[in-house]
C-alpha positions in Angstrom: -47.6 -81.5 108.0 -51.2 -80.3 108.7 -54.4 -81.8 107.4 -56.8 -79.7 105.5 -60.3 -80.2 105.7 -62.3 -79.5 102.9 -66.1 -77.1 103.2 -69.0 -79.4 101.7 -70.5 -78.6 99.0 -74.0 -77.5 98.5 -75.8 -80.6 97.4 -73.9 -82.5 100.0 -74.8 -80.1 102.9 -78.8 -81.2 101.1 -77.8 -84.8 101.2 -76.9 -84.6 105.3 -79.5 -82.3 105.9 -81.9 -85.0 104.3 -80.7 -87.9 105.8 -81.0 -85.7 109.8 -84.6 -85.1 108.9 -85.4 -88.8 107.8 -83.9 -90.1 111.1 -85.9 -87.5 113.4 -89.1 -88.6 111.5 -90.7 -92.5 112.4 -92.1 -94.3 109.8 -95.5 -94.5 109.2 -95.5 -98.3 111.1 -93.5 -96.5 113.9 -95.6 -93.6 113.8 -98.7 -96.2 114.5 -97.2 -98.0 117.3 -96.4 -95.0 119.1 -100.4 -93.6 118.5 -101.7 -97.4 119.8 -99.4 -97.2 122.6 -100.6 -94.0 123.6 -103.8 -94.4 123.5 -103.1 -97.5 126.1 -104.0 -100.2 123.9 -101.5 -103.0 123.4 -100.7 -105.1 120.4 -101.3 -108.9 120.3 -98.2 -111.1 120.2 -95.8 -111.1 118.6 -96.7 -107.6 117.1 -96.6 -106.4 121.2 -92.8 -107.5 120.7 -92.3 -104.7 118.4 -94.8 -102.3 119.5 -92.5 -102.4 123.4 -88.7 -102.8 121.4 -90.2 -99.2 119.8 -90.7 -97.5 123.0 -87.6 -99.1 124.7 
């Protein structure tokens, strides 16, 4: 017996290709940490705790 797969439909292929960009994007907080980190400036506790979990 063989198993079939089925093509996705268009508003699911929309759905997935949401969902990709969303994970390739930070968030604006994310986004922030990365722009203090790089300009060499660190956070003060316990925000550091976040700001070095992010780049780890």
């Amino acid at each position: 017996m063989g198993y079939f797969i089925n093509s996705p439909n268009f508003n699911v292929i929309q759905v997935i290709s949401s969902a990709i960009q969303e994970m390739n994007s930070p968030t604006d907080e994310q986004a922030a940490l990365i722009r203090i980190t790089l300009e060499g400036r660190k956070m003060s506790y316990p925000d550091r705790y976040q700001q070095e979990n992010l780049l780890n």
